[in-house]
C-alpha positions, 0 to 999 in steps of 0.5 A: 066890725066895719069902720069908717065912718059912724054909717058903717059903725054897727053898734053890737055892745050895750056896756056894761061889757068887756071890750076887745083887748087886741081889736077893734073897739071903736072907728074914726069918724068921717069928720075926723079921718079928713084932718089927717094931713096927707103930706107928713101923715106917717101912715101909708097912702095905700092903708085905710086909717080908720081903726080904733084898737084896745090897749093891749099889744100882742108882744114882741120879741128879737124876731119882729122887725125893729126888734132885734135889740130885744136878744133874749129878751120877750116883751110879754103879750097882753101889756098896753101900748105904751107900756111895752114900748118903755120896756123896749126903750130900756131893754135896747137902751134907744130912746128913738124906738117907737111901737107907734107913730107919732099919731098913736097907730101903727102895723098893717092893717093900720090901726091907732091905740093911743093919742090920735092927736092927729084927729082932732081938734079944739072947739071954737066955743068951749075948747073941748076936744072934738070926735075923733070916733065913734065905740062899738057900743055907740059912745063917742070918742073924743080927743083929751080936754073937756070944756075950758081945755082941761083934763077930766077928773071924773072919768070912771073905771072904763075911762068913760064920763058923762058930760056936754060935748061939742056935738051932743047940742047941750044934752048930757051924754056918756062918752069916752076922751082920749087919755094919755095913760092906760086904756087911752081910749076906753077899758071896756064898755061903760059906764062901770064905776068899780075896779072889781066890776070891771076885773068881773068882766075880764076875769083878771084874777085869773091872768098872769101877773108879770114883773115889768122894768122899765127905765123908771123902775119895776112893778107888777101887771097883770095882763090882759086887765084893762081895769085900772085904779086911781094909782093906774095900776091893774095889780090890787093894792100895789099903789102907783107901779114904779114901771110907769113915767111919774109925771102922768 
């Protein structure tokens, strides 16, 4: 998929639908990549800066650059973003450690997974947070607030919702806000309003489970499932994972 820009955006997904995991599921709008500011952006000049990924990384171990800390130690593939750089922080037992940069991208060629806080910004009139992107299914990506500057709390399983937004000149349309929790952007393409219907289009039953430790404690994941319930867990009936931050 080419992004830059929704011109270039070729919208090949009609949801409900599995989404890339470890690639592109979406790219930043045009008006959204001029904030960057070029004079503290952590990205180099050189690299377009435009891509949107899934949340699953491809894992690390000792042998990547930064990683040595690691030792024997293998970060397992198919865990999200955020989740992997906690278990880095407490294997290396570095806080300053970072899998992404400040804005939430990372690796050559550049591309975000999480935050993009850097993107965007808070409307004038309703505090909503405004496009960052634009998804392969054609749904936009905003940034985290809804109007009046809060958090949803009716996102559905994909981590889509359907609402009024700065740009959709008062017509009620599905989209995806940023989050800071796991799928951060979208899950898959929605709107899916089930964890089983959203495991159906992975497959996840036939994943591998992993035990995960982090410095908040230790629980299951499965990989490469980026359906996740109520209690941001992708394991059935483990209620919230002890490996996660509890203020999120």
């Amino acid at each position: 998929m080419t992004c830059f820009g929704t011109e270039n955006l070729v919208a090949t997904y009609a949801g409900p639908a599995a989404a890339p995991l470890r690639g592109s599921v979406g790219c930043v709008d045009q008006e959204a990549y001029v904030l960057r500011d070029l004079t503290t952006d952590p990205v180099n000049r050189d690299q377009d800066a435009f891509n949107i990924y899934g949340p699953m990384e491809a894992g690390f171990q000792s042998s990547v650059p930064g990683m040595s800390c690691l030792g024997d130690t293998t970060v397992p593939a198919g865990i999200d973003t955020l989740l992997a750089e906690n278990v880095v922080k407490n294997v290396c037992s570095d806080d300053t450690i970072e899998v992404l940069d400040a804005c939430g991208g990372h690796a050559v060629p550049y591309h975000y997974h999480e935050r993009m806080s850097c993107l965007y910004t808070s409307d004038s009139t309703t505090d909503h947070s405004t496009r960052v992107g634009t998804a392969a299914d054609g749904n936009g990506i905003y940034g985290m607030y809804i109007d009046a500057g809060v958090l949803p709390t009716d996102l559905d399983v994909c981590g889509g919702r359907s609402g009024v937004t700065p740009d959709s000149n008062g017509q009620t349309v599905y989209y995806y806000p940023i989050k800071a929790y796991a799928p951060f952007t979208l899950g898959c393409f929605g709107p899916v309003s089930t964890v089983t219907e959203c495991r159906s289009l992975y497959d996840c039953d036939s994943n591998n489970i992993e035990t995960i430790t982090t410095e908040f404690g230790t629980g299951q994941y499965t990989t490469d499932c980026p359906c996740f319930d109520e209690n941001q867990s992708n394991v059935i009936a483990q209620g919230f994972p002890g490996y996660l931050d509890p203020s999120l």
